[in-house]
C-alpha positions in Angstrom: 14.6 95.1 -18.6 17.7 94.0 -19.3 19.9 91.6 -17.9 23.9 91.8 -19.1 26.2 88.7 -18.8 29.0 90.2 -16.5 31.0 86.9 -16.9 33.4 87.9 -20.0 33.8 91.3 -18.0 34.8 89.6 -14.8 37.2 87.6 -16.6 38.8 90.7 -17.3 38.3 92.4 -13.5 35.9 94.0 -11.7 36.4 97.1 -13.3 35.7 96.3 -16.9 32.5 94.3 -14.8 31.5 98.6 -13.8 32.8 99.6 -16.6 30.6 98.0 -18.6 26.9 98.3 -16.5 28.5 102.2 -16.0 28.1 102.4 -20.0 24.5 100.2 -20.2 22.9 102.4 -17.5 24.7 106.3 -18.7 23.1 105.4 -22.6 19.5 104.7 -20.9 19.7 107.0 -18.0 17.9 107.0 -15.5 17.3 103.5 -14.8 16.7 101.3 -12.0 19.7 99.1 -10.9 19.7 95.3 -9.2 22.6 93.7 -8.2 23.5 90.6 -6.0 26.8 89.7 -4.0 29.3 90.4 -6.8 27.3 92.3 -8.2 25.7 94.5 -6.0 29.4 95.5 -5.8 29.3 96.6 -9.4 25.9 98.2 -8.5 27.1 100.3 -5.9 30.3 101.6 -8.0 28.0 102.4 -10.8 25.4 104.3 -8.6 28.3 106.4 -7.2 29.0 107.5 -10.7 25.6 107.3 -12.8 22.1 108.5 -12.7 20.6 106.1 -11.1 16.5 106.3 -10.3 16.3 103.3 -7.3 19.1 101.2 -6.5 18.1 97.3 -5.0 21.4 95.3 -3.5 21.1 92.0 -2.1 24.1 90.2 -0.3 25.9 93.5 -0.6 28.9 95.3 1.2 30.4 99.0 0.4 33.7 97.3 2.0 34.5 94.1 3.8 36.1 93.9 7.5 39.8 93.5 7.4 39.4 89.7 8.8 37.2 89.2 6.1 39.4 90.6 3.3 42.6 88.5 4.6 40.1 85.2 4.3 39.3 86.2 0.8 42.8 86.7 -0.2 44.2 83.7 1.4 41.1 81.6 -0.4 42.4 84.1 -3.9 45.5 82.3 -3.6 44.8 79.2 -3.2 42.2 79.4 -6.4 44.4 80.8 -8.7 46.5 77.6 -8.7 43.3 75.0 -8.0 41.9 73.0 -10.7 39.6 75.1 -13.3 36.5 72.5 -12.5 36.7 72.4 -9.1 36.7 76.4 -8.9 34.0 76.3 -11.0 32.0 73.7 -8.7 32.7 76.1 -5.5 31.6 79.1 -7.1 28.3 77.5 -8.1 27.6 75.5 -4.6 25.2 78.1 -3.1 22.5 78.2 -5.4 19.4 75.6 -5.4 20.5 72.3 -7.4 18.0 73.0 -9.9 20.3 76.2 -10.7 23.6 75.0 -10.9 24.2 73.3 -14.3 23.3 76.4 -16.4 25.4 78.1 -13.8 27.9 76.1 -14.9 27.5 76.6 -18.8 27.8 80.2 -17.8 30.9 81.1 -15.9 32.7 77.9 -18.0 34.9 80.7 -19.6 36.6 81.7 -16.3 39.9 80.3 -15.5 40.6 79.8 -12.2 43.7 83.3 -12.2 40.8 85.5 -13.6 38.5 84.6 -10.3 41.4 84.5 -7.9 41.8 88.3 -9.4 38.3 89.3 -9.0 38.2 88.2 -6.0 41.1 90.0 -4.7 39.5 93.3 -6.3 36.5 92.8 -4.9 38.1 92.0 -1.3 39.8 95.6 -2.2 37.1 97.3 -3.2 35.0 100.6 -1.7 32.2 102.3 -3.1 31.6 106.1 -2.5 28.4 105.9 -0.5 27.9 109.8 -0.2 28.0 109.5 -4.5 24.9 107.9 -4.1 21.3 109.6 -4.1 19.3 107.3 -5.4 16.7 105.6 -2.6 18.0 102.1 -2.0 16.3 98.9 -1.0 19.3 96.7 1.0 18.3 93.2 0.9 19.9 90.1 2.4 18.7 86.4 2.7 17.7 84.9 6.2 19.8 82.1 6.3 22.9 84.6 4.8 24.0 85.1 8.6 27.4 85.9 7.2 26.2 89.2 5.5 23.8 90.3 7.7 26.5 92.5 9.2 27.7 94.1 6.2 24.1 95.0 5.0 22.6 96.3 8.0 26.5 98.7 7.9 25.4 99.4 4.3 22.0 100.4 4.9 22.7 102.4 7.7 25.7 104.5 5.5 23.5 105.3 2.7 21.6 108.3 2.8 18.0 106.6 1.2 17.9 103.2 2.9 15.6 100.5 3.5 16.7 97.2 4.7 14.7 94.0 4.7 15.3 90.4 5.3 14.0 87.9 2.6 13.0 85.0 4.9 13.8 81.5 4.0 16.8 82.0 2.1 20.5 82.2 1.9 23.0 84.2 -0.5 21.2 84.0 -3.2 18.1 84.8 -2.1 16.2 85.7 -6.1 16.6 82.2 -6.6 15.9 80.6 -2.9 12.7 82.4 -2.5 11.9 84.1 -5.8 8.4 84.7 -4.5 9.3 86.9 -1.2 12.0 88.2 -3.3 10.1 89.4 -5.9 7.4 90.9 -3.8 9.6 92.9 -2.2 11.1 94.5 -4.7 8.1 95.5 -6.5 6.8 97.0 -3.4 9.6 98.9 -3.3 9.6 100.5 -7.0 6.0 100.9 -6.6 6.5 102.8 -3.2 9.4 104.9 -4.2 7.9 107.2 -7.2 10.3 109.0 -9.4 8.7 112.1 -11.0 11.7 114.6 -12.9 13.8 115.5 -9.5 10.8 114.7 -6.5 11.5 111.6 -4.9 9.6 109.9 -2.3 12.0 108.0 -0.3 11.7 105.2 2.3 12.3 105.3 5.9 15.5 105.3 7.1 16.5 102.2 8.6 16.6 101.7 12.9 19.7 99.4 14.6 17.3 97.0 15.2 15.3 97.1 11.7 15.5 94.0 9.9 12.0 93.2 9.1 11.2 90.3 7.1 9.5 90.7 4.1 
């Protein structure tokens, strides 16, 4: 398993962030691919374009609502000029307390222009769902009201889609409840079986099918 720091990539936009997972997962291919929020947005652009086995997003969206991009881009502007710390602080404040400090010690690099960047490119961004084939679990925390839009939109565009609700969490729901979340996703790579080109995919998702996990 492996688990790359995106952090000096983000600093340099979210396309040296693809970029660099596209070059991780096209010298191990196929692999099985996690992201979450940010970067379930890399996720996706590097499914479009790699061989991909199964595909898990959490907190994810192909492309945000026009009212949603203005929001980001107005807060983008705002942050470029903000002071570094405090940026830092806001960008750590929705995962658990006992999280945040190595949080911290991780994304200490990033200056306040480089996120007010990324977050413009990510406002921006759109990932060619039809690119995708691999079967692809579409997760998003309970208490993440905010997403549950964008993920139920996302699971519903992807040809190989199964959308669940990890109950009693938020954003980052690994972290919130690592135990449903975990569970989950090994259900799903044990249900969805990858032998050379035969896949067994899961159901396709109703309007009305968020199921908690």
């Amino acid at each position: 398993m492996l688990a790359p720091n995106l952090v000096p990539a983000y600093g340099r936009g979210l396309r040296a962030a693809i970029d660099e997972v596209a070059a991780l997962v096209d010298a191990r291919a196929p692999v099985d691919l996690c992201g979450l929020s940010l970067g379930a947005i890399v996720a996706l652009h590097v499914a479009a374009d790699c061989k991909v086995r199964r595909l898990v997003v959490c907190a994810a969206a192909d492309r945000l609502p026009r009212t949603v991009q203005r929001r980001i881009r107005a807060l983008a502007a705002v942050i470029g000029f903000a002071p570094g710390r405090l940026v830092q602080r806001q960008l750590v404040a929705a995962l658990p307390e006992p999280h945040r400090s190595d949080a911290l010690t991780e994304i200490a690099l990033l200056r306040p222009r480089q996120v007010s960047r990324l977050l413009r490119e990510a406002a921006a961004s759109e990932a060619e769902l039809r690119e995708i084939g691999a079967p692809t679990l579409v997760l998003c925390g309970e208490r993440d009201k905010a997403n549950h839009p964008q993920a139920h939109a996302l699971a519903e565009a992807l040809p190989k889609a199964t959308l669940k609700l990890v109950p009693n969490a938020g954003h980052v729901a690994n972290l919130d409840n690592p135990y449903a979340f975990t569970r989950v996703l090994r259900e799903f790579l044990e249900l969805v079986q990858v032998s050379g080109i035969r896949v067994a995919e899961p159901g396709r998702p109703q309007p009305s099918a968020w199921e908690e996990v």
